[in-house]
PQR file with spaces between the fields and no chain letter, atoms N, CA, C, O and H, PARSE charges and radii, in Angstrom:
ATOM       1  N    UNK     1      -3.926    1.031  -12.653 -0.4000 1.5000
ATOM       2  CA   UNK     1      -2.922    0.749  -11.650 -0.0000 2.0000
ATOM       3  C    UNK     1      -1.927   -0.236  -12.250  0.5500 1.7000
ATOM       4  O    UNK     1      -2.307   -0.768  -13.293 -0.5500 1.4000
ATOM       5  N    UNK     2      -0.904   -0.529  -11.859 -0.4000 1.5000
ATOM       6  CA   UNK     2       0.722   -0.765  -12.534 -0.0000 2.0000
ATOM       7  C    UNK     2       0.440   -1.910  -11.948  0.5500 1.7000
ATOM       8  O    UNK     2      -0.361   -1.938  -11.014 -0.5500 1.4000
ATOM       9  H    UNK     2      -0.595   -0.096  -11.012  0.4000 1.0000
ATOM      10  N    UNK     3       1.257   -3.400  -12.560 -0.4000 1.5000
ATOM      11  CA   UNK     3       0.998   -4.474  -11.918 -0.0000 2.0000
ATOM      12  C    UNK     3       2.115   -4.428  -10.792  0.5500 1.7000
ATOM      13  O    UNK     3       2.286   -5.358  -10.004 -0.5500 1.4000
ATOM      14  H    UNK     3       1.907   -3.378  -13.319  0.4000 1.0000
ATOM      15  N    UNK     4       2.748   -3.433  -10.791 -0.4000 1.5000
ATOM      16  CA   UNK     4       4.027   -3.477   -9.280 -0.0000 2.0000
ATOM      17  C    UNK     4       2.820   -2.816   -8.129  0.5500 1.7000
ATOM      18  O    UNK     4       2.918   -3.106   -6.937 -0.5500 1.4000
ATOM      19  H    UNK     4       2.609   -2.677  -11.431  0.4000 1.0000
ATOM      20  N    UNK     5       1.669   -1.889   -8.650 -0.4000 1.5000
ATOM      21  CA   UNK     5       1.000   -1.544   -7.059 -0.0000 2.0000
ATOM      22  C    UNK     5       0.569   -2.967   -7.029  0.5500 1.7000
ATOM      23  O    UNK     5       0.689   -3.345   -5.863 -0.5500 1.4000
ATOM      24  H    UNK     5       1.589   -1.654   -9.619  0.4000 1.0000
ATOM      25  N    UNK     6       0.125   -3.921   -7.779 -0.4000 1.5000
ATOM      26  CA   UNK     6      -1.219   -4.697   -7.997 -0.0000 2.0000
ATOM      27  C    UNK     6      -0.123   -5.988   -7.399  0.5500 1.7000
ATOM      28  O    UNK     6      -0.600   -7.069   -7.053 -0.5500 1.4000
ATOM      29  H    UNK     6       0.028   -3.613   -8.726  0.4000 1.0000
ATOM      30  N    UNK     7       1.160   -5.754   -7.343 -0.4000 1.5000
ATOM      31  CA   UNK     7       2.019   -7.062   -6.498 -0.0000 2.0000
ATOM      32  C    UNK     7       2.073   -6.304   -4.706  0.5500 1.7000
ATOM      33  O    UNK     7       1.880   -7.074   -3.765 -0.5500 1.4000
ATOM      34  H    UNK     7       1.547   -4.876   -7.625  0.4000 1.0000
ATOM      35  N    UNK     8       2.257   -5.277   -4.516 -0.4000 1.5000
ATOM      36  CA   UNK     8       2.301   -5.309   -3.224 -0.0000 2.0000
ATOM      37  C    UNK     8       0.597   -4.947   -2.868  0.5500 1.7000
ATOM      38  O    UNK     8       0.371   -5.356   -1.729 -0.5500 1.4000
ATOM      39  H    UNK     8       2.413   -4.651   -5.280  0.4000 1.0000
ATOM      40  N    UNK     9      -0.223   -4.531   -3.275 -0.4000 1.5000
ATOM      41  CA   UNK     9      -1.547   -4.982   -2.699 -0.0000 2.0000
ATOM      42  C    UNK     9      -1.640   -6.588   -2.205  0.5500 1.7000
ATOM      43  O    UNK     9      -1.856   -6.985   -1.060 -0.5500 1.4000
ATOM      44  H    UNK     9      -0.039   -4.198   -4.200  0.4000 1.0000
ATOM      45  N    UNK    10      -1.411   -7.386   -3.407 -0.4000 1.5000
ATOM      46  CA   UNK    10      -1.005   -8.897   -3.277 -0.0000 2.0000
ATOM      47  C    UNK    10      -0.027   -9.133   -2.101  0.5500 1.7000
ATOM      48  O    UNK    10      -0.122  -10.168   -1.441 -0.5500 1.4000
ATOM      49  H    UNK    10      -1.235   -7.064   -4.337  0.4000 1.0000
ATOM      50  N    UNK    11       0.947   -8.164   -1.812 -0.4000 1.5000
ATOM      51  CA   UNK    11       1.795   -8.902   -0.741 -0.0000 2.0000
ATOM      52  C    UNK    11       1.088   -8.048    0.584  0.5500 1.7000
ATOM      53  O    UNK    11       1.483   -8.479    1.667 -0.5500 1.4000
ATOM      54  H    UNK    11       1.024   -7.324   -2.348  0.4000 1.0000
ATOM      55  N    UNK    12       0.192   -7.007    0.662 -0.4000 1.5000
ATOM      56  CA   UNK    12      -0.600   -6.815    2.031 -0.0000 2.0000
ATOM      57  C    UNK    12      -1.566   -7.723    2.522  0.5500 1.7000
ATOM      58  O    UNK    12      -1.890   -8.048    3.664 -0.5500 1.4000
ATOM      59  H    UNK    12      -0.129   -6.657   -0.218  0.4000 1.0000
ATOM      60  N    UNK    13      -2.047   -8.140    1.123 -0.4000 1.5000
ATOM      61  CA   UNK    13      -2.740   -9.358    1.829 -0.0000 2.0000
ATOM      62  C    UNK    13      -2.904  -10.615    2.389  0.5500 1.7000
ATOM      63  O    UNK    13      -3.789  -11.266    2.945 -0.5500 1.4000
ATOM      64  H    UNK    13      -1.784   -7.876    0.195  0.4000 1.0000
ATOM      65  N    UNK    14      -1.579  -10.747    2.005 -0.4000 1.5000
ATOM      66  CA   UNK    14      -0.590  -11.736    2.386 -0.0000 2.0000
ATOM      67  C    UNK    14      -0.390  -11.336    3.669  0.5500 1.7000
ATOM      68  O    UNK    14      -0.811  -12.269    4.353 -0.5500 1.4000
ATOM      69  H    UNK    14      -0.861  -10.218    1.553  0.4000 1.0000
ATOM      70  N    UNK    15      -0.052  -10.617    4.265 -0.4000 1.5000
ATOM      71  CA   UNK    15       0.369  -10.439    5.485 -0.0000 2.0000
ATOM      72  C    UNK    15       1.505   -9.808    5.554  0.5500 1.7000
ATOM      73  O    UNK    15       1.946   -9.671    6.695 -0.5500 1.4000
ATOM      74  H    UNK    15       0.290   -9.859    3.709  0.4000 1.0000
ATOM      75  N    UNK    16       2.385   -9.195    4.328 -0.4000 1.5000
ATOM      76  CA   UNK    16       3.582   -9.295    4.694 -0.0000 2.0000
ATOM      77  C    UNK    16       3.343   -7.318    5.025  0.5500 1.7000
ATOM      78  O    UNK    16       2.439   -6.550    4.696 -0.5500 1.4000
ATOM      79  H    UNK    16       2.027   -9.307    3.401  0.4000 1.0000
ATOM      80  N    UNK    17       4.725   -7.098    5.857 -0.4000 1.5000
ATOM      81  CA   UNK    17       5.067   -5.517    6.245 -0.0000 2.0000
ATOM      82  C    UNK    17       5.856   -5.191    4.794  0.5500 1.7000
ATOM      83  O    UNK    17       6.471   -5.758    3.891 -0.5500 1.4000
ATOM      84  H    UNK    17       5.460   -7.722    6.124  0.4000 1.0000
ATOM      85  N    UNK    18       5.409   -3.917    5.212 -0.4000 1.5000
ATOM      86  CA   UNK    18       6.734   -2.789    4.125 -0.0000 2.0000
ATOM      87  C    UNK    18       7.904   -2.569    5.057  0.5500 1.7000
ATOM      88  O    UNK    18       8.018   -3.212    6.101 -0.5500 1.4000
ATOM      89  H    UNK    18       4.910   -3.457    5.946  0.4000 1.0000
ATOM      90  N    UNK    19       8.731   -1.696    4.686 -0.4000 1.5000
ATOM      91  CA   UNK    19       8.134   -1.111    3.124 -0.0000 2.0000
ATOM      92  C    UNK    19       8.706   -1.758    1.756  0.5500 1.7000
ATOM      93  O    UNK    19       9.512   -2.664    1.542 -0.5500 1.4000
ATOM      94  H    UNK    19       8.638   -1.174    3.838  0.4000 1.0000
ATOM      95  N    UNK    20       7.973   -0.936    0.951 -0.4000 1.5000
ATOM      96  CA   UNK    20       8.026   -2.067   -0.541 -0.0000 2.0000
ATOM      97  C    UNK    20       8.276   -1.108   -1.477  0.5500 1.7000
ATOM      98  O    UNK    20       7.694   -0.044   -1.689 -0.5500 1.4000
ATOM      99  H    UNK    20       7.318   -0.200    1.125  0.4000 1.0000
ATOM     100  N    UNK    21       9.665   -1.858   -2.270 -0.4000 1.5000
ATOM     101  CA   UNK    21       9.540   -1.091   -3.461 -0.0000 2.0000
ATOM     102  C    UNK    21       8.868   -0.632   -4.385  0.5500 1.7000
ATOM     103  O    UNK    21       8.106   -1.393   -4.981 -0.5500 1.4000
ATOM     104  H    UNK    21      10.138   -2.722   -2.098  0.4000 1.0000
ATOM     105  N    UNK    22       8.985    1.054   -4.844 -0.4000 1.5000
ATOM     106  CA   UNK    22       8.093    2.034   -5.817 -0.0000 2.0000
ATOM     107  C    UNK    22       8.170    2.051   -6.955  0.5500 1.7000
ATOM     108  O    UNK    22       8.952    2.692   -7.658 -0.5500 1.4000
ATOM     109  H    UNK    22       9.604    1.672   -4.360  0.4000 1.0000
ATOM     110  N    UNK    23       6.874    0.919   -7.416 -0.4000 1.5000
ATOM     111  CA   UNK    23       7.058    0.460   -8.917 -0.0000 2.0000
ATOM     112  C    UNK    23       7.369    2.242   -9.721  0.5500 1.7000
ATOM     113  O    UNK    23       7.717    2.236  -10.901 -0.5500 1.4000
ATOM     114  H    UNK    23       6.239    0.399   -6.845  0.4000 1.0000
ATOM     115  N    UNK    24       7.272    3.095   -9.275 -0.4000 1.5000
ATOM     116  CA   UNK    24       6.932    4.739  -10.165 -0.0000 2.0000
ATOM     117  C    UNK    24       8.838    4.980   -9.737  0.5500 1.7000
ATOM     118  O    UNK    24       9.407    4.853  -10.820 -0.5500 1.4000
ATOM     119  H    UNK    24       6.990    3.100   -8.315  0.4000 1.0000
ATOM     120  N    UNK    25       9.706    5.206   -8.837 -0.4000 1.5000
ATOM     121  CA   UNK    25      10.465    5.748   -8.633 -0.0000 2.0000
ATOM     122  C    UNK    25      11.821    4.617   -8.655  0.5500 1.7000
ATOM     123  O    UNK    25      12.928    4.969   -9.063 -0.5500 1.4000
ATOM     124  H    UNK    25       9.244    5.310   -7.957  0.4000 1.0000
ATOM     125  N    UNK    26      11.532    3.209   -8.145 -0.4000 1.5000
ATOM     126  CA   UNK    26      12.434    1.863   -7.467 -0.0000 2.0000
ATOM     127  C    UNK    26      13.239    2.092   -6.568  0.5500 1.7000
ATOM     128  O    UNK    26      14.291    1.490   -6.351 -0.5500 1.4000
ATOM     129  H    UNK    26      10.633    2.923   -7.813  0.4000 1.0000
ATOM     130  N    UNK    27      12.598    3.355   -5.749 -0.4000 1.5000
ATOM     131  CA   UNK    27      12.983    3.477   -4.173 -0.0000 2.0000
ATOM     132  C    UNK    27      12.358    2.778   -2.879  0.5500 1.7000
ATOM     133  O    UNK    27      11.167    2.948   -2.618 -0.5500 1.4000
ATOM     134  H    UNK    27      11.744    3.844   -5.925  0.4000 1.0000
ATOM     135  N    UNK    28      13.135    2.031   -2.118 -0.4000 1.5000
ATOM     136  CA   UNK    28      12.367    1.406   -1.117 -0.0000 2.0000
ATOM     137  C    UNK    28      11.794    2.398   -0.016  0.5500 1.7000
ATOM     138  O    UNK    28      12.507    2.776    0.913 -0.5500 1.4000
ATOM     139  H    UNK    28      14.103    1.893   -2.329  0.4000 1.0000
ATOM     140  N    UNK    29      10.450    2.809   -0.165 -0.4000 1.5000
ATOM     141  CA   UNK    29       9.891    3.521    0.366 -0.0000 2.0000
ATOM     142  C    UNK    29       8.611    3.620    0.072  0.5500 1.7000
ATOM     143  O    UNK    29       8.053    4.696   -0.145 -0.5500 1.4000
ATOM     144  H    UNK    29       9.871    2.501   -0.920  0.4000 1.0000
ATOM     145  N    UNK    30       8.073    2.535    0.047 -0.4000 1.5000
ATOM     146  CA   UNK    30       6.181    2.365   -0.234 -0.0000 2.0000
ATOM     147  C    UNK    30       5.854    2.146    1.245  0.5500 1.7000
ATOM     148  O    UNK    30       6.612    1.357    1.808 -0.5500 1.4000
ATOM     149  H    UNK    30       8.527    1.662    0.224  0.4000 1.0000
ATOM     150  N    UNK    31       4.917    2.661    1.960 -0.4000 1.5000
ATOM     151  CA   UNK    31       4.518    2.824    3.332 -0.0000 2.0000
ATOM     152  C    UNK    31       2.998    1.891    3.309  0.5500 1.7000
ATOM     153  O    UNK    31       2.510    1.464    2.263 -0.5500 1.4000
ATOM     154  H    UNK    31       4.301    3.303    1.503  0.4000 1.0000
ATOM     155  N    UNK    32       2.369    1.680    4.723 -0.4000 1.5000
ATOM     156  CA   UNK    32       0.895    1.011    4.020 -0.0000 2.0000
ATOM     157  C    UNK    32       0.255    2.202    5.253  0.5500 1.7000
ATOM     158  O    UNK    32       0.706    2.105    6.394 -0.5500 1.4000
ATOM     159  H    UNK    32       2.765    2.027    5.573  0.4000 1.0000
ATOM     160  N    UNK    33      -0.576    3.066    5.010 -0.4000 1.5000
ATOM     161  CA   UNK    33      -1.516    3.552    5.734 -0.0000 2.0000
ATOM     162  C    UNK    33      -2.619    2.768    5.816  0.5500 1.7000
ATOM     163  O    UNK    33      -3.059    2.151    4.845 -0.5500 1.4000
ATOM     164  H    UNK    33      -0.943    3.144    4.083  0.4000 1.0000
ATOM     165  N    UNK    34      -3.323    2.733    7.401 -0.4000 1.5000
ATOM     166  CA   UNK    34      -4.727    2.471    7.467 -0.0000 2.0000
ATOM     167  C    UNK    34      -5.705    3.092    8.416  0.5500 1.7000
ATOM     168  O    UNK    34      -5.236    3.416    9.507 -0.5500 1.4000
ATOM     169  H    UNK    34      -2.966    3.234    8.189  0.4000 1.0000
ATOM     170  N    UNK    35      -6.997    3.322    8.202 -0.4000 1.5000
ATOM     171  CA   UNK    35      -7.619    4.337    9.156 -0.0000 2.0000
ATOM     172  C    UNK    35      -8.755    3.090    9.486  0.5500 1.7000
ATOM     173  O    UNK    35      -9.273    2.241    8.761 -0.5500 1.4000
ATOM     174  H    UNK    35      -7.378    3.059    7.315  0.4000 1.0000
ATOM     175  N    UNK    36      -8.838    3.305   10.466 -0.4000 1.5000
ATOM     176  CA   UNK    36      -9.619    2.267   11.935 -0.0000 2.0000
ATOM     177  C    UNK    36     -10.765    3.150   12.373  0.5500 1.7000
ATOM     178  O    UNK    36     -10.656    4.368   12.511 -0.5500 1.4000
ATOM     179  H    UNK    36      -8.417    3.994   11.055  0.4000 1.0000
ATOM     180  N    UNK    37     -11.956    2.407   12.597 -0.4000 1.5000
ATOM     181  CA   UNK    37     -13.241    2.529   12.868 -0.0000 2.0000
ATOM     182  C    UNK    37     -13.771    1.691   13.620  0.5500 1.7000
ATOM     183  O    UNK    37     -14.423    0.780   13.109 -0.5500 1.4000
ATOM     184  H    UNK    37     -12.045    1.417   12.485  0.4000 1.0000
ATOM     185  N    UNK    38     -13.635    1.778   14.966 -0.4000 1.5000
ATOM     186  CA   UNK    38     -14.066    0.661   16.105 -0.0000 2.0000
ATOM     187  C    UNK    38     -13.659   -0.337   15.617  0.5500 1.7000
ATOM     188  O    UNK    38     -14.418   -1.151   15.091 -0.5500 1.4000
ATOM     189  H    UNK    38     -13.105    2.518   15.381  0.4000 1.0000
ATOM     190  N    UNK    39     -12.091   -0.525   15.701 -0.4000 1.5000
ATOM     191  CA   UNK    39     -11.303   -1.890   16.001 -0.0000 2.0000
ATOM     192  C    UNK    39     -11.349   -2.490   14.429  0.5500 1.7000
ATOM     193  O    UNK    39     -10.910   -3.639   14.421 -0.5500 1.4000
ATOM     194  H    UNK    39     -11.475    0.137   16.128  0.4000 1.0000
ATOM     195  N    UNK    40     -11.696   -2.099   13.309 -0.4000 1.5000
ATOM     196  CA   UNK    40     -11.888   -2.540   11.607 -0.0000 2.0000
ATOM     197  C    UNK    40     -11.127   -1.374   10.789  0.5500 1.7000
ATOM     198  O    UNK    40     -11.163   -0.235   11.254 -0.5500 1.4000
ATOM     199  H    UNK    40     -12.053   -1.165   13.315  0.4000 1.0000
ATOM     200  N    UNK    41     -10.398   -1.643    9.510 -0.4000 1.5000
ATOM     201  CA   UNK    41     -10.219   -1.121    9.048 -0.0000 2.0000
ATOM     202  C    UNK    41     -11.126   -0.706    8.264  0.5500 1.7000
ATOM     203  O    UNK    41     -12.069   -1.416    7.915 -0.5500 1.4000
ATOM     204  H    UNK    41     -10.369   -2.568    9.132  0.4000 1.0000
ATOM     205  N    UNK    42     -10.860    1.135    7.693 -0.4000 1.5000
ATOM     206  CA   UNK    42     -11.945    1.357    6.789 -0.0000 2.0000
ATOM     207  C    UNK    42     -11.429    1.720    5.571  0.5500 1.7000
ATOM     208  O    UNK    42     -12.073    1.492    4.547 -0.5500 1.4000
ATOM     209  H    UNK    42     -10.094    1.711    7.977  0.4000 1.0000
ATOM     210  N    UNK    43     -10.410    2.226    5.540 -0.4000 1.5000
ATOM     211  CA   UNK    43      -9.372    2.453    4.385 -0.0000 2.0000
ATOM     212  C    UNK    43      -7.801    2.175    4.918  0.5500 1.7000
ATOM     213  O    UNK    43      -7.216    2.398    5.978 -0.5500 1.4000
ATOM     214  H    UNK    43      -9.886    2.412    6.372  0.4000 1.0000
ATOM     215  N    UNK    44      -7.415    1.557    3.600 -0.4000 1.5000
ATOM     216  CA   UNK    44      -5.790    1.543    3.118 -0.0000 2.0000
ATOM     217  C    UNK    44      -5.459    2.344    1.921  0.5500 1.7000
ATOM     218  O    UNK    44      -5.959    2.455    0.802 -0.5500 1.4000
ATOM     219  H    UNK    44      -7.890    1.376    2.740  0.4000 1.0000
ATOM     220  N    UNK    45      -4.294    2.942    2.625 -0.4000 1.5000
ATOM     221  CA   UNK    45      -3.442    3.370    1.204 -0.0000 2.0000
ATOM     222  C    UNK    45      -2.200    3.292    1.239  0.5500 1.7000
ATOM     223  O    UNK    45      -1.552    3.311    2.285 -0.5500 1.4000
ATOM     224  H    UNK    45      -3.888    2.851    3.535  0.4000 1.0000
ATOM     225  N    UNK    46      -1.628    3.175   -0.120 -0.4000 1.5000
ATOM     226  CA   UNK    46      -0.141    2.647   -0.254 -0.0000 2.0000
ATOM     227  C    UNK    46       0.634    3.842   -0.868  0.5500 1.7000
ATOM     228  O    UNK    46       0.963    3.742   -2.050 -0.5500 1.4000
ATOM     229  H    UNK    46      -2.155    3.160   -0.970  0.4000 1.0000
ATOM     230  N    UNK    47       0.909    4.801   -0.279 -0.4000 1.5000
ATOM     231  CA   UNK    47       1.930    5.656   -0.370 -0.0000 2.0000
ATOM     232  C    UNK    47       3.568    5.771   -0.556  0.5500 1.7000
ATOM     233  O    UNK    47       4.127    4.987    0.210 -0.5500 1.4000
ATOM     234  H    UNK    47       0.642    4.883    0.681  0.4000 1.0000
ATOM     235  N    UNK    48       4.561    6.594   -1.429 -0.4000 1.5000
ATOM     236  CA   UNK    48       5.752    6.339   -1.517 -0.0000 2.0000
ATOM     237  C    UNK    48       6.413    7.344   -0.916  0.5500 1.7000
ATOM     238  O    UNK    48       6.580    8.385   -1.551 -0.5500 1.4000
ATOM     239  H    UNK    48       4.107    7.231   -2.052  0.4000 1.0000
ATOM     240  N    UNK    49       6.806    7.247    0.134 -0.4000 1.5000
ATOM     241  CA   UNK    49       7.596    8.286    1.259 -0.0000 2.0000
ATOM     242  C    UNK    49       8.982    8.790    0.469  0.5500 1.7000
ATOM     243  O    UNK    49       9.825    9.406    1.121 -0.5500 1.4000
ATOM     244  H    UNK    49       6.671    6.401    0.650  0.4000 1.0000
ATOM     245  N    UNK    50       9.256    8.443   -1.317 -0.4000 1.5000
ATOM     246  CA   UNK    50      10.042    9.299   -1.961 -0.0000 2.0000
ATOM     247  C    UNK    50       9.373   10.381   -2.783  0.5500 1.7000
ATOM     248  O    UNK    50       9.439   11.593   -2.578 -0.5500 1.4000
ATOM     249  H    UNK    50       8.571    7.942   -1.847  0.4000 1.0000
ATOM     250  N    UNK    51       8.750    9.782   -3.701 -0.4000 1.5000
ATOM     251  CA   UNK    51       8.440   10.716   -4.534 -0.0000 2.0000
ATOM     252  C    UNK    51       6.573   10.433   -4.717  0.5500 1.7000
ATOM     253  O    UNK    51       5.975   10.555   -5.786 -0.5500 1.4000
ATOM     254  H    UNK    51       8.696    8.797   -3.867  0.4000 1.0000
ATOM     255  N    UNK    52       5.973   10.069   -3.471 -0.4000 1.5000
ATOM     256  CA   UNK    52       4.459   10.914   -3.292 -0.0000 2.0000
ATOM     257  C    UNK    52       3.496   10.038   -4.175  0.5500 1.7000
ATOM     258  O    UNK    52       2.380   10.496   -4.420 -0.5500 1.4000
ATOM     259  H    UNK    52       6.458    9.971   -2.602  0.4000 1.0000
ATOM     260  N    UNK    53       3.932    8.547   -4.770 -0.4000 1.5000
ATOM     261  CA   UNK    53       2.966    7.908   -5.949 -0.0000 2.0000
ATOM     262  C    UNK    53       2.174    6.967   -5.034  0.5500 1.7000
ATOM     263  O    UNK    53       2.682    6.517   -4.007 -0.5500 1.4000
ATOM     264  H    UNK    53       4.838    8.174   -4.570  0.4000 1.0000
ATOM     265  N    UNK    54       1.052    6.706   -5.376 -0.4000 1.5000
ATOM     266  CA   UNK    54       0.391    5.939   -4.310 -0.0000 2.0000
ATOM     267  C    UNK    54      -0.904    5.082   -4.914  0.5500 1.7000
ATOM     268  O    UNK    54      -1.310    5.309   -6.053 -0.5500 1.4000
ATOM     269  H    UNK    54       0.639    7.072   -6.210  0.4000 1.0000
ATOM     270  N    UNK    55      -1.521    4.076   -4.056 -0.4000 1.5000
ATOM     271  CA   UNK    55      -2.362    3.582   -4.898 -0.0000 2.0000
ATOM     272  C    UNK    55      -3.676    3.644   -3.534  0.5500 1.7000
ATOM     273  O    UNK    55      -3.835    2.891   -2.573 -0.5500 1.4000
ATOM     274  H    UNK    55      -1.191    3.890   -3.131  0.4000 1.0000
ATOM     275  N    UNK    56      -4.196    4.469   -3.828 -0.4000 1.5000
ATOM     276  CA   UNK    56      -6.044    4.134   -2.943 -0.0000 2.0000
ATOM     277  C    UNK    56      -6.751    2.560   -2.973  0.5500 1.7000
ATOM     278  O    UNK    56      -7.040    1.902   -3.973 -0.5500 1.4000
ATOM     279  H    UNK    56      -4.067    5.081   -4.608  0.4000 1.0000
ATOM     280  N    UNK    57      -6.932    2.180   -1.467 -0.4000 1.5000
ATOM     281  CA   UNK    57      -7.370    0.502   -1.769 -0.0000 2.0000
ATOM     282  C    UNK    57      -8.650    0.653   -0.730  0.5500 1.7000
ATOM     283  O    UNK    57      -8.760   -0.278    0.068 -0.5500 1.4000
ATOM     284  H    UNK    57      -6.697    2.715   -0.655  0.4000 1.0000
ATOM     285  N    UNK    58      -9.269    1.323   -0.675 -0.4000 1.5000
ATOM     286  CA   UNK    58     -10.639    0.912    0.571 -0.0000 2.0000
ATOM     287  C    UNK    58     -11.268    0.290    0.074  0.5500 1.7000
ATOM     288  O    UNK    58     -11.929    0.179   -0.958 -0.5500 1.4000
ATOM     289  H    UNK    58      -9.179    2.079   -1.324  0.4000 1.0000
ATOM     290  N    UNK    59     -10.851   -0.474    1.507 -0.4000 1.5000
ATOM     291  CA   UNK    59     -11.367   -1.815    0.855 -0.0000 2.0000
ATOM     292  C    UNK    59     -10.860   -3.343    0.320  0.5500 1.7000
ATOM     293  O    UNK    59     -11.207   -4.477    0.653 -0.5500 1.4000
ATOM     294  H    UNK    59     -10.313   -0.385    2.346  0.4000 1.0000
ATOM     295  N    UNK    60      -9.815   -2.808   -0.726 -0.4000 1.5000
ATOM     296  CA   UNK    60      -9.233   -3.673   -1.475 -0.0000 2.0000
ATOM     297  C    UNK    60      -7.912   -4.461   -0.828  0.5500 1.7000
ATOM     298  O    UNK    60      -7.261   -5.492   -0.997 -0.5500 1.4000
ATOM     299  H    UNK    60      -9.533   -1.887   -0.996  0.4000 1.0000
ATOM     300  N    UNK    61      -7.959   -3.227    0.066 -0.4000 1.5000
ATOM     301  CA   UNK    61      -6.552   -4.294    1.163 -0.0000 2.0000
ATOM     302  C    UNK    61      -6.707   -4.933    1.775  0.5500 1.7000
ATOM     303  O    UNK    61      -5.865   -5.744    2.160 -0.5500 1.4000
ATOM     304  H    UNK    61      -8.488   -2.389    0.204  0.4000 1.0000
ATOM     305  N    UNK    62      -8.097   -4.844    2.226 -0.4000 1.5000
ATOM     306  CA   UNK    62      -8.631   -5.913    3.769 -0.0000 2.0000
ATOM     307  C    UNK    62      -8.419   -7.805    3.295  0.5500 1.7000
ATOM     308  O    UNK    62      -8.696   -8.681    4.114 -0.5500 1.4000
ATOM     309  H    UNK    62      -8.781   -4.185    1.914  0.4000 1.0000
């Protein structure tokens, strides 16, 4: 993983919203998905609503 996914993982956990620029494309269009399991997250993923590059974090975003 690219240290640009490995800065906005760093800025989800921070708290901050997207969207965030696509270290793969440098379109502002990195999205944060998360799927919920009685009120907890169980997975995040960081998807680019341009060109589809993304980084899998279950887990790693919480």
């Amino acid at each position: 993983m690219s240290s640009g996914w490995r800065d906005i993982i760093d800025s989800v956990r921070e708290g901050a919203g997207g969207p965030w620029m696509c270290p793969e494309c440098d379109e502002v269009a990195v999205e944060l998905g998360q799927r919920f399991v009685r009120r907890g997250v169980v997975e995040s993923t960081l998807l680019c609503l341009a060109c589809e590059a993304g980084a899998d974090g279950a887990g790693s975003l919480r």
